[in-house]
LOFI-461776 format. One record per residue (C-alpha): residue in three letters; x, y, z. Coordinates in Angstrom, 1 decimal. Layout:
BEGIN
{site 'ALA'; {X; Y; Z}}
...
This chain:
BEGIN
{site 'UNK'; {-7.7; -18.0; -7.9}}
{site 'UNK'; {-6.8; -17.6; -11.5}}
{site 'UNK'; {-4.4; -15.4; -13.0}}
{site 'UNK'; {-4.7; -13.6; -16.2}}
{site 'UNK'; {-2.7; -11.6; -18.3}}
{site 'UNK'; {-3.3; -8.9; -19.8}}
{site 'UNK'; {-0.6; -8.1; -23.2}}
{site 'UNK'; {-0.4; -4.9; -25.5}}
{site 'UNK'; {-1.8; -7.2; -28.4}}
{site 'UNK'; {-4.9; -8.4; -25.8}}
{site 'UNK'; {-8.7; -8.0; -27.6}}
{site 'UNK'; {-11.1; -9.1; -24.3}}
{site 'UNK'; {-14.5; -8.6; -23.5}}
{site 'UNK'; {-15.4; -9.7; -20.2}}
{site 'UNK'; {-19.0; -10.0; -19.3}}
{site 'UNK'; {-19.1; -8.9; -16.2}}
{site 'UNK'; {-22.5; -9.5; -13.5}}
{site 'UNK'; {-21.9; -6.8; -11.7}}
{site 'UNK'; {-19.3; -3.8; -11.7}}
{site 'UNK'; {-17.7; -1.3; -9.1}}
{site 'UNK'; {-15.7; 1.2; -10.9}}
{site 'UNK'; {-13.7; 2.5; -8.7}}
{site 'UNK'; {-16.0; 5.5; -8.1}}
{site 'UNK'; {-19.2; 5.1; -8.0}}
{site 'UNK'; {-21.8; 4.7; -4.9}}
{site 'UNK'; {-22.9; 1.5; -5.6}}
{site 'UNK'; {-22.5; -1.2; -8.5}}
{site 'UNK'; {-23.4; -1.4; -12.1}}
{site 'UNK'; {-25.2; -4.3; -13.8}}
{site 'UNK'; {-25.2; -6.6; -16.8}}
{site 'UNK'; {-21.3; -4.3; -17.8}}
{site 'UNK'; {-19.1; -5.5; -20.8}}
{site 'UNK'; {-15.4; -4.1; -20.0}}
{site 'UNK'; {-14.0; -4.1; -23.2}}
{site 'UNK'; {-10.1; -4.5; -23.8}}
{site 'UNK'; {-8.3; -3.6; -27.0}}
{site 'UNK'; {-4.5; -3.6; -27.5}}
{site 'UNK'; {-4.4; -4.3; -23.7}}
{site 'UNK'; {-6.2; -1.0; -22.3}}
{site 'UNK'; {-10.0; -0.4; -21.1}}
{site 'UNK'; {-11.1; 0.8; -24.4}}
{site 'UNK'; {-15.3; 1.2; -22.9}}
{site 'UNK'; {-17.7; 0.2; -20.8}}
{site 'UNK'; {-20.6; -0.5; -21.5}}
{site 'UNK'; {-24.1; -2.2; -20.5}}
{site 'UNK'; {-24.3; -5.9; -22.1}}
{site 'UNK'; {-27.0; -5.1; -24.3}}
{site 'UNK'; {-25.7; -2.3; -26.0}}
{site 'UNK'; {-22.1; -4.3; -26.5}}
{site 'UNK'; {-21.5; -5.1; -30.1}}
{site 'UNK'; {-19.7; -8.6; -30.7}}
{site 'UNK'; {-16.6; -8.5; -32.2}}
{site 'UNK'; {-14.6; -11.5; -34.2}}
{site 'UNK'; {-11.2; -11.0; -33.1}}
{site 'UNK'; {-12.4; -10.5; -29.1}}
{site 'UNK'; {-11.7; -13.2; -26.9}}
{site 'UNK'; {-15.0; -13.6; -24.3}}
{site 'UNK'; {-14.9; -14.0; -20.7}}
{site 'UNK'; {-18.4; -15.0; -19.0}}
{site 'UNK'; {-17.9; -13.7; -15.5}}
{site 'UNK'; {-21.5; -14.1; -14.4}}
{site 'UNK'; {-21.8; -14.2; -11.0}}
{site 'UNK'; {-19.2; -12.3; -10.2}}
{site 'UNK'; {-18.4; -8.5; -9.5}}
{site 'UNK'; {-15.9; -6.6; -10.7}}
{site 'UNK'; {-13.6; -3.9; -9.3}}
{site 'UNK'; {-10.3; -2.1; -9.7}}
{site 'UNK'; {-7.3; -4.7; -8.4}}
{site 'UNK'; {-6.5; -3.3; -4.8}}
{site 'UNK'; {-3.3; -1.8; -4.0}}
{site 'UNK'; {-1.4; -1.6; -0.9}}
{site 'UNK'; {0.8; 1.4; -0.2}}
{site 'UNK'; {2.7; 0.5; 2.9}}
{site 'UNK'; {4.9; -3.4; 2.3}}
{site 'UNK'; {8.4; -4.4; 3.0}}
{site 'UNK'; {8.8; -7.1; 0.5}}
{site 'UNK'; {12.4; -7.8; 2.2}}
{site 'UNK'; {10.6; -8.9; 5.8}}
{site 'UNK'; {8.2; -12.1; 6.3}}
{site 'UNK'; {5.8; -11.1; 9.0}}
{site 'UNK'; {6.9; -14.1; 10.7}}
{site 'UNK'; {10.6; -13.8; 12.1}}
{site 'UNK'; {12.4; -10.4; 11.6}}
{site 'UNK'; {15.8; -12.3; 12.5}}
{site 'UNK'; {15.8; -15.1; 9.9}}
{site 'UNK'; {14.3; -12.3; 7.2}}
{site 'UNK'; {17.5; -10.3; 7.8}}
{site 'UNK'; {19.4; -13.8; 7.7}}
{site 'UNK'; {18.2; -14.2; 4.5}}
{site 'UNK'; {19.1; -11.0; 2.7}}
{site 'UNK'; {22.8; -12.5; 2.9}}
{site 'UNK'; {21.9; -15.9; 1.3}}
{site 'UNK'; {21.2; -14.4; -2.5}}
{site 'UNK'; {18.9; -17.9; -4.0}}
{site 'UNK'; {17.1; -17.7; -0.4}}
{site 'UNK'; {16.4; -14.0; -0.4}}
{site 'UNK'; {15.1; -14.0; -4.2}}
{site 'UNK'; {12.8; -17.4; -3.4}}
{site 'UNK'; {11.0; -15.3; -0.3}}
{site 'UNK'; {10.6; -12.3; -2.4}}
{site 'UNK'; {8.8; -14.2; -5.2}}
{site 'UNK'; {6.6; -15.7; -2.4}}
{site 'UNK'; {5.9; -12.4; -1.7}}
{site 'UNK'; {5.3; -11.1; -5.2}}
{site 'UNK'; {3.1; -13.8; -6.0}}
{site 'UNK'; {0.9; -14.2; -2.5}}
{site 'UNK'; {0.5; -10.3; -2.9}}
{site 'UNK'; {-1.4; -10.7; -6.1}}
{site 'UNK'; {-2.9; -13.9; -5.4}}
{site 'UNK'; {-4.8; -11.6; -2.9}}
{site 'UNK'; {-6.5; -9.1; -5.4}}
{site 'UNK'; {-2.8; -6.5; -4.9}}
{site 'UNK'; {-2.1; -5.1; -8.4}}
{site 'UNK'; {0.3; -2.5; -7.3}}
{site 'UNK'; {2.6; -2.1; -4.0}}
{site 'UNK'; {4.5; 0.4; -2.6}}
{site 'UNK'; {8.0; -0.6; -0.6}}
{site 'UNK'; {9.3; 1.3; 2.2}}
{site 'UNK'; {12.5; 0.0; 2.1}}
{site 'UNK'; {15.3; -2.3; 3.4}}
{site 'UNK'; {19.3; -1.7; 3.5}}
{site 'UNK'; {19.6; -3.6; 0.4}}
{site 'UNK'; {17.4; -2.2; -1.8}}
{site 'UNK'; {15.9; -5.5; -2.5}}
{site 'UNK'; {12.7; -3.9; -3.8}}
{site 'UNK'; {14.4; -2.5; -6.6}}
{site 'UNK'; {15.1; -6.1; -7.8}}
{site 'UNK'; {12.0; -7.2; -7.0}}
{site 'UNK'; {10.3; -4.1; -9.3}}
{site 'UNK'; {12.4; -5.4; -12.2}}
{site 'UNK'; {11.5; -8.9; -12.0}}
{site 'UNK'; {8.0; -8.1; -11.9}}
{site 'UNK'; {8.8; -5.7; -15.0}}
{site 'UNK'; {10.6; -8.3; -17.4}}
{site 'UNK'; {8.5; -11.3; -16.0}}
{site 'UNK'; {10.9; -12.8; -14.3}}
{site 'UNK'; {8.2; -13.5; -11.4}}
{site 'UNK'; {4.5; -12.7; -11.2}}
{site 'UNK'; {3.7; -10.1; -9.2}}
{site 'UNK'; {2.2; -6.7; -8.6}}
{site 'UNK'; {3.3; -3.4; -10.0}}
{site 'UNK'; {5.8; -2.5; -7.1}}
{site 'UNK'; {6.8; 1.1; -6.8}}
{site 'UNK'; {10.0; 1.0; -5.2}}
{site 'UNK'; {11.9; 3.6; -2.3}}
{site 'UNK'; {15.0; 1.1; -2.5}}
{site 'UNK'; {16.7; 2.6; 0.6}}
{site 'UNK'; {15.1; 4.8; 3.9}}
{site 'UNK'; {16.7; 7.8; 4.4}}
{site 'UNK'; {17.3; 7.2; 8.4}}
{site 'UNK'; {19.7; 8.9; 11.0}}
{site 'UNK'; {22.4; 6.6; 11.9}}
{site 'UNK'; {22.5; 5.3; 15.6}}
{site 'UNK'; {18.6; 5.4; 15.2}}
{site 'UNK'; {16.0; 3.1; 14.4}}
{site 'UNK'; {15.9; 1.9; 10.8}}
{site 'UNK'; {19.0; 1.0; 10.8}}
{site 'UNK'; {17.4; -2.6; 8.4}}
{site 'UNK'; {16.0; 0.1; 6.3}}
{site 'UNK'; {19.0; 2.0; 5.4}}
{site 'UNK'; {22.6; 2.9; 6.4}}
{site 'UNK'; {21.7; 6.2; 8.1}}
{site 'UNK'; {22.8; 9.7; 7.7}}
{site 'UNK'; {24.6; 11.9; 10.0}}
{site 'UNK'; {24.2; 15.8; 7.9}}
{site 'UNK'; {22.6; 17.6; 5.5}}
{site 'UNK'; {25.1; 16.6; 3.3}}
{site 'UNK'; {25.2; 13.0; 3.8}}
{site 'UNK'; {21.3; 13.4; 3.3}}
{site 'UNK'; {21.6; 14.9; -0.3}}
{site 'UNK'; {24.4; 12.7; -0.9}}
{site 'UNK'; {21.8; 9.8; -0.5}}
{site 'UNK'; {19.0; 10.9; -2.1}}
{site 'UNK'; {21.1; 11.4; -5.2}}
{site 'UNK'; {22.6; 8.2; -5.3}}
{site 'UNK'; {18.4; 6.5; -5.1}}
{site 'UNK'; {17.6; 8.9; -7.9}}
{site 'UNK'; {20.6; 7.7; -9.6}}
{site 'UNK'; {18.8; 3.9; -9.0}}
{site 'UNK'; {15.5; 5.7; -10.4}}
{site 'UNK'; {13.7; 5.2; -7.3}}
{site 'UNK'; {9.5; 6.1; -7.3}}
{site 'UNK'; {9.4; 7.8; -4.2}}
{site 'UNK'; {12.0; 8.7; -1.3}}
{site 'UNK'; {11.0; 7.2; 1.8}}
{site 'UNK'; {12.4; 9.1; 5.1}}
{site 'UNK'; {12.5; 7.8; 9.0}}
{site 'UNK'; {11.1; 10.8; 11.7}}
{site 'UNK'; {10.7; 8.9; 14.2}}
{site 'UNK'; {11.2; 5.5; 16.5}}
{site 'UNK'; {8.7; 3.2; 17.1}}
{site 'UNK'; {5.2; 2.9; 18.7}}
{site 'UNK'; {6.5; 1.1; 22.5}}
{site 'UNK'; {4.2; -1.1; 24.5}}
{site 'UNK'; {5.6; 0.3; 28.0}}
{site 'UNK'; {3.6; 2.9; 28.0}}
{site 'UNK'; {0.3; 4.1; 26.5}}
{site 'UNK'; {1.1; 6.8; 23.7}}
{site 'UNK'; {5.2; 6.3; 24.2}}
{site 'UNK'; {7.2; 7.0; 20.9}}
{site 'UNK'; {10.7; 6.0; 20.1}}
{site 'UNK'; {12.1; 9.8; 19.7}}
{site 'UNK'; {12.7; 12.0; 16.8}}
{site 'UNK'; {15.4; 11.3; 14.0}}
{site 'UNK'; {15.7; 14.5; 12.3}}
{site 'UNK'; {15.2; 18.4; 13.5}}
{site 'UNK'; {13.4; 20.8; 11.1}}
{site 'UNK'; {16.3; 22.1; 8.5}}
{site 'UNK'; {17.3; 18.5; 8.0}}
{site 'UNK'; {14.0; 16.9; 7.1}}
{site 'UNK'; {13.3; 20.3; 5.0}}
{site 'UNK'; {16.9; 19.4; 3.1}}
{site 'UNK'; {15.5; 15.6; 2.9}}
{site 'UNK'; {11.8; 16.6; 1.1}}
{site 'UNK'; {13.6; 19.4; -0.7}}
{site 'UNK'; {16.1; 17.5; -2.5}}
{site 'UNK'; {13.6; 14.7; -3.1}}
{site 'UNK'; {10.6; 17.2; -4.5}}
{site 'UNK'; {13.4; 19.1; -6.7}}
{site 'UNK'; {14.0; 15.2; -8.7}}
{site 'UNK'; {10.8; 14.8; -9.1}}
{site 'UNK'; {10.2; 12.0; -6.1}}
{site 'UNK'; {7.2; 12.3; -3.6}}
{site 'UNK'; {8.2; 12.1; 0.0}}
{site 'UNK'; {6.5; 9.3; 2.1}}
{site 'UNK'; {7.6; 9.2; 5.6}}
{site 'UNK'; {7.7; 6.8; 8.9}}
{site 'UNK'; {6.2; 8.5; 11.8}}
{site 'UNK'; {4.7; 8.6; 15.1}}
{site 'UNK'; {3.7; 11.5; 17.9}}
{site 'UNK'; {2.0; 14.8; 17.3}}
{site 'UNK'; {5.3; 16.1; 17.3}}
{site 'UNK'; {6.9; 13.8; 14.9}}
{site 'UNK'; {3.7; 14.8; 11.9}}
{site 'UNK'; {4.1; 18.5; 13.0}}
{site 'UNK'; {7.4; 18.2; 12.0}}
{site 'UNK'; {6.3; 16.1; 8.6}}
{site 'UNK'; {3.8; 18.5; 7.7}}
{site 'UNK'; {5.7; 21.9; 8.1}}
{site 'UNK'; {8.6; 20.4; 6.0}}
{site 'UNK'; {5.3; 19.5; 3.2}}
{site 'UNK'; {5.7; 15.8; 3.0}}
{site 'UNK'; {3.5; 14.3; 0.6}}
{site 'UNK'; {2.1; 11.2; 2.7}}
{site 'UNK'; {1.8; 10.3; 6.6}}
{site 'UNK'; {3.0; 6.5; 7.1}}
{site 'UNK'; {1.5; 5.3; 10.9}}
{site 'UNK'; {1.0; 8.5; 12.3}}
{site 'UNK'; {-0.2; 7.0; 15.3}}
{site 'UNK'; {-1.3; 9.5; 17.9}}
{site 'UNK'; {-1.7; 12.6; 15.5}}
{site 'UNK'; {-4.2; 15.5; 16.5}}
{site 'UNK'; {-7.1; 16.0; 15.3}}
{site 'UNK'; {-5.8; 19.6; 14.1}}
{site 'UNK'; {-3.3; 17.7; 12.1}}
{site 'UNK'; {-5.8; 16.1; 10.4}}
{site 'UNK'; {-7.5; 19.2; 9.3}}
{site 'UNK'; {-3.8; 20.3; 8.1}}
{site 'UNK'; {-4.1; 17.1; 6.2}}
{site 'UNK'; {-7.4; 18.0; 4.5}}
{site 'UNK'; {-6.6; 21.0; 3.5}}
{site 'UNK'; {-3.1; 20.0; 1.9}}
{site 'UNK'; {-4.1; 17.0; 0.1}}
{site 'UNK'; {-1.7; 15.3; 2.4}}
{site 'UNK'; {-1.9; 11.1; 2.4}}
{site 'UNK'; {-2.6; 9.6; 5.6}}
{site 'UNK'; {-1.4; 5.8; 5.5}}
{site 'UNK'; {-2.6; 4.2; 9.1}}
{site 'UNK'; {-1.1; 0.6; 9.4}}
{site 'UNK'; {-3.7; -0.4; 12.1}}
{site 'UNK'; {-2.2; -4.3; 11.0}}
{site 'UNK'; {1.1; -3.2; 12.1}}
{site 'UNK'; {0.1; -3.1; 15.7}}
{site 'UNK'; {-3.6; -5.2; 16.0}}
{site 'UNK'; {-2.0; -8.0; 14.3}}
{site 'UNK'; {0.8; -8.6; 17.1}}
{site 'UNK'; {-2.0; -10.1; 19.0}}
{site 'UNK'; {-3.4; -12.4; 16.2}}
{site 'UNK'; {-0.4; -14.3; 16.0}}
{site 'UNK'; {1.4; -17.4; 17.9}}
{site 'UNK'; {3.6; -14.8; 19.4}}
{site 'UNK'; {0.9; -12.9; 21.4}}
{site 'UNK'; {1.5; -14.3; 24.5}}
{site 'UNK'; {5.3; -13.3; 24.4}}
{site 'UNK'; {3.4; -9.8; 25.3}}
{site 'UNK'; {2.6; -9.2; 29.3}}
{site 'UNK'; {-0.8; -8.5; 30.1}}
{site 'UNK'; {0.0; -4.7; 30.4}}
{site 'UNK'; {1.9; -4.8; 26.9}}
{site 'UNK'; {-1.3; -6.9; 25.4}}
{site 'UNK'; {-3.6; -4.4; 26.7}}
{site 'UNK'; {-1.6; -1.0; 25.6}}
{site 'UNK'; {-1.4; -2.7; 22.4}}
{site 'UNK'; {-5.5; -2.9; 22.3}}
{site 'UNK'; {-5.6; 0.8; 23.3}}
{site 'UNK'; {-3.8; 2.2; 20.8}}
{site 'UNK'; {-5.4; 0.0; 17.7}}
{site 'UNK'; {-8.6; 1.6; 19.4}}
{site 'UNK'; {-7.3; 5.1; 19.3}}
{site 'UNK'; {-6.1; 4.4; 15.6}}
{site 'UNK'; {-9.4; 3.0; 14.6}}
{site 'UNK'; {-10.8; 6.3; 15.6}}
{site 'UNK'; {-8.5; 9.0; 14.2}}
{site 'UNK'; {-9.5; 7.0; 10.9}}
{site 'UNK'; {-13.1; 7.4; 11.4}}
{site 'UNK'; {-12.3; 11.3; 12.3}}
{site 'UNK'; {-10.2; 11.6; 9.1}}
{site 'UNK'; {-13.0; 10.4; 7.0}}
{site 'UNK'; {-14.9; 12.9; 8.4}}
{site 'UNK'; {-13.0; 15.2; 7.9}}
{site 'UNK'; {-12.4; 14.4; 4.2}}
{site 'UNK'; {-8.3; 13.1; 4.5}}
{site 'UNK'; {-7.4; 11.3; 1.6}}
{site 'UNK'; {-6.8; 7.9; 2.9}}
{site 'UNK'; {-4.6; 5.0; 1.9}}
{site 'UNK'; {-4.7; 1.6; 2.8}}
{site 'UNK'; {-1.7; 0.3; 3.2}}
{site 'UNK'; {-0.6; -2.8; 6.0}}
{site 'UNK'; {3.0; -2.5; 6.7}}
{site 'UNK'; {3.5; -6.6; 5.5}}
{site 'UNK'; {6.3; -7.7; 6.4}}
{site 'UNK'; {5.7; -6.2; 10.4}}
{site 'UNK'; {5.2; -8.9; 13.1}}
{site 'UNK'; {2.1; -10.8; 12.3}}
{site 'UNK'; {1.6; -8.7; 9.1}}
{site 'UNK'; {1.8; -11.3; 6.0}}
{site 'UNK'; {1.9; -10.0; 2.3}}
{site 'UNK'; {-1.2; -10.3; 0.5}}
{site 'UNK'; {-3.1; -11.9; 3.5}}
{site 'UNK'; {-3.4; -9.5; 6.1}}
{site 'UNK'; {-5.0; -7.0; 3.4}}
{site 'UNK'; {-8.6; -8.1; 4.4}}
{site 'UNK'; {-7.4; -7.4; 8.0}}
{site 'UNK'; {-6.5; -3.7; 7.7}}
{site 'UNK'; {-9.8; -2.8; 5.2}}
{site 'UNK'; {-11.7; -4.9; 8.5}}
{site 'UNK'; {-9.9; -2.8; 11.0}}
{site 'UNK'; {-11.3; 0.5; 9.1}}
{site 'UNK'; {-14.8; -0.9; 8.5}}
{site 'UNK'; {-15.0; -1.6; 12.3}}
{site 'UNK'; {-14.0; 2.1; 12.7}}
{site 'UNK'; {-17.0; 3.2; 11.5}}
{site 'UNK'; {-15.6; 3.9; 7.6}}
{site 'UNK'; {-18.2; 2.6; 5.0}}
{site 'UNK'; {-17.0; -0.1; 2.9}}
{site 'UNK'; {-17.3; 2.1; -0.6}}
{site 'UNK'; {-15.1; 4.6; 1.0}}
{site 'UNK'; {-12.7; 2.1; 2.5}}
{site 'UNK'; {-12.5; 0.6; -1.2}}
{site 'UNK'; {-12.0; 4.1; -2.7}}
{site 'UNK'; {-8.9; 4.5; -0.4}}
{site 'UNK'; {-7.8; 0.8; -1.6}}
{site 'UNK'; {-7.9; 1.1; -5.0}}
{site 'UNK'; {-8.3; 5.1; -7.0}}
{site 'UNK'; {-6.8; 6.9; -4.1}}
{site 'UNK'; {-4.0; 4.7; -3.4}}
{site 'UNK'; {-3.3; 4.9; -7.1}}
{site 'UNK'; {-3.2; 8.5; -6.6}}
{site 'UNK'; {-0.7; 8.4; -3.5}}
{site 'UNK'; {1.4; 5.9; -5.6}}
{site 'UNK'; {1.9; 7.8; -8.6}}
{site 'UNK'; {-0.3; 5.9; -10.8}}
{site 'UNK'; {-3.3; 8.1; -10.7}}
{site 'UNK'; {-4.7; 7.8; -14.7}}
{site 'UNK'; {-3.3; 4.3; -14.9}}
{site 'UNK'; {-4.8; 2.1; -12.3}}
{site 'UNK'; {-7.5; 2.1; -9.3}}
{site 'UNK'; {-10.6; 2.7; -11.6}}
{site 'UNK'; {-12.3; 0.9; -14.5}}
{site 'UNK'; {-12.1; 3.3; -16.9}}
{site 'UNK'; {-11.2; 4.0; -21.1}}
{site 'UNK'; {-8.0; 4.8; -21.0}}
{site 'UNK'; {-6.9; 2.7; -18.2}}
{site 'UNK'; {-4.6; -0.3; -17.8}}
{site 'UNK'; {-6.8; -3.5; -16.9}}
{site 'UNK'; {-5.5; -4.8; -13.7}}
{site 'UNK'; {-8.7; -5.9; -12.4}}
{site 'UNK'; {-10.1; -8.8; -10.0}}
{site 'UNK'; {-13.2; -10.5; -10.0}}
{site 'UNK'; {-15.1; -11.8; -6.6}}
{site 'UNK'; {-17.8; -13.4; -5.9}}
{site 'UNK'; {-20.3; -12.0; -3.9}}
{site 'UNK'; {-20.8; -7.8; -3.3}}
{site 'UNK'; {-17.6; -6.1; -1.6}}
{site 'UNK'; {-19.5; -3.1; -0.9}}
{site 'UNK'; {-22.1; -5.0; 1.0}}
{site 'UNK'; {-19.4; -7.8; 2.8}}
{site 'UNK'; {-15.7; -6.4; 2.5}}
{site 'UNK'; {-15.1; -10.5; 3.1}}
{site 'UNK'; {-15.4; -11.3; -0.5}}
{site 'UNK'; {-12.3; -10.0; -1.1}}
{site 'UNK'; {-10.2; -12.6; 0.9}}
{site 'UNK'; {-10.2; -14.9; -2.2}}
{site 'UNK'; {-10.8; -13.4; -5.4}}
{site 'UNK'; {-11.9; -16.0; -7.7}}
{site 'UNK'; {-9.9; -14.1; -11.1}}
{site 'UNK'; {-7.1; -11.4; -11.0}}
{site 'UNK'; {-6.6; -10.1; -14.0}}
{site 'UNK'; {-2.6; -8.5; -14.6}}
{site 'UNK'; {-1.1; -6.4; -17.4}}
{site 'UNK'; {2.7; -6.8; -18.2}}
């Protein structure tokens, strides 16, 4: 892979063979993308392009074209290998910052030009967004939740240091706004279990608190995205009108239609719980676990295919840093895990790249190939809307900074 950046003084043409935009149906031929003073300035076919002197040219012949991808669900403080050591590490400061610049950078070596973070007690994705900002390490655009808001004595307790009231919930909220935070991300409920089929760890927050929590988040200005699982966990999400679903494993079909109608994000994170049976660790799961594991990837897989039916807005996003769920890496598996759903590949790269964009806050700056907008773009070889696979190594990713 080769890495190229993009600067505010940058005059590029690159020549590409073939172009997705972000958009369209299919791709475009023969396209020039032209970049002046580091933006998209046109695009354009190749033989109406007019050469000019001070434009650097990049021949990607060959190749296709397409917005950079974007994954809207990471923990750049967790490995995906061994939750223990990862927390380990977050006391040893040179060890910490080393595995989050492996992160940053195997993120983007894999076509990611923009992240979102869900959060860790030590707000390490904060300093990871600034490094990336001041080029302190390559990496993707990372917009940043710094701490979950999470009800102490429950789960996410390595996400944040809990909450006990209303109060203590807008006391929170305005000391991450304070650390400029993108977007406030709130625990509802426990996790998926393996004991049973369709078991959920139980519900963090009753109605009035998680209103207080979206409330005080929407009136700064921060979108709400939020961890949860069980119809009764995303009834709760949706009446207090959070802004994206994170999991959401064993919603209802009439939540989905909720969804549609709002303009509500879903975020599905089949990795988070296909991958535990991908990895060494696999056969640390019983039989029964393995297969309740299988079942509910399966019941996943089709709520997806219902919501793009139903017209949901859709984000990929992979929960890195889970068990078996490895930054940059495991992309390709989650856009597989949708394809085999039944979602065509265009509209699985839609929810990858403009959409995402959208969910992030960065609608108008990246996820399409467009005047106007910043050129964070990746070149592969071969056709992604005809073989998603192309994607797993993208021979050029080009980065802005």
């Amino acid at each position: 892979m080769k890495l190229v950046y993009i600067n505010p003084e940058t005059n590029l043409d690159l020549l590409a063979g073939s172009l997705w935009d972000g958009r369209g149906e299919d791709c475009r031929q023969q396209v020039v993308i032209s970049i002046r003073q580091g933006r998209i300035a046109a695009v354009r076919p190749q033989e109406t392009a007019v050469t000019e002197k001070n434009a650097r040219q990049i021949n990607l012949a060959g190749l296709t074209v397409l917005p950079g991808l974007i994954d809207a669900h990471v923990h750049l403080a967790l490995d995906g290998i061994d939750f223990q050591a990862s927390l380990a590490r977050w006391q040893d400061p040179p060890a910490r910052e080393a595995a989050l610049a492996r992160a940053l950078r195997a993120s983007l070596e894999h076509g990611l030009v923009a992240i979102r973070d869900g959060g860790d007690r030590e707000g390490l994705n904060l300093q990871a967004r600034e490094w990336v900002r001041t080029g302190k390490y390559p990496g993707p655009r990372v917009v940043a939740t710094g701490m979950a808001v999470t009800k102490k004595g429950k789960y996410g307790s390595f996400l944040g240091p809990g909450t006990t009231d209303p109060a203590s919930i807008r006391e929170l909220i305005a000391g991450l706004v304070n650390r400029n935070v993108d977007q406030v991300k709130v625990v509802v409920s426990g996790l998926v279990t393996f004991r049973r089929y369709g078991e959920v760890g139980s519900l963090e927050f009753d109605a009035a608190e998680l209103a207080t929590a979206v409330k005080a988040a929407h009136a700064a200005g921060r979108p709400v995205m939020v961890h949860v699982n069980s119809a009764a966990g995303v009834d709760l999400a949706l009446a207090a009108g959070v802004d994206s679903i994170e999991h959401g494993y064993f919603l209802t079909t009439a939540q989905l239609e909720t969804m549609a109608a709002r303009g509500t994000y879903w975020v599905p994170t089949v990795a988070a719980i296909a991958n535990r049976l991908l990895t060494t660790k696999r056969d640390d799961y019983p039989e029964g676990e393995r297969d309740i594991i299988r079942r509910t990837q399966e019941s996943q897989q089709q709520m997806i295919a219902r919501a793009y039916q139903l017209g949901v807005k859709l984000v990929v996003g992979t929960d890195a840093g889970a068990p078996g769920v490895y930054h940059g890496e495991s992309y390709l598996d989650e856009l597989l895990y949708w394809h085999r759903a039944g979602v065509p590949a265009v509209a699985i790269l839609r929810a990858a790249t403009v959409t995402a964009a959208a969910a992030l806050g960065l609608g108008g700056e990246l996820g399409q190939v467009k005047p106007g907008y910043r050129p964070c773009l990746i070149a592969v070889r071969g056709n992604p809307l005809e073989d998603l696979k192309v994607l797993a190594q993208p021979e050029m990713v080009f980065i802005d900074f």
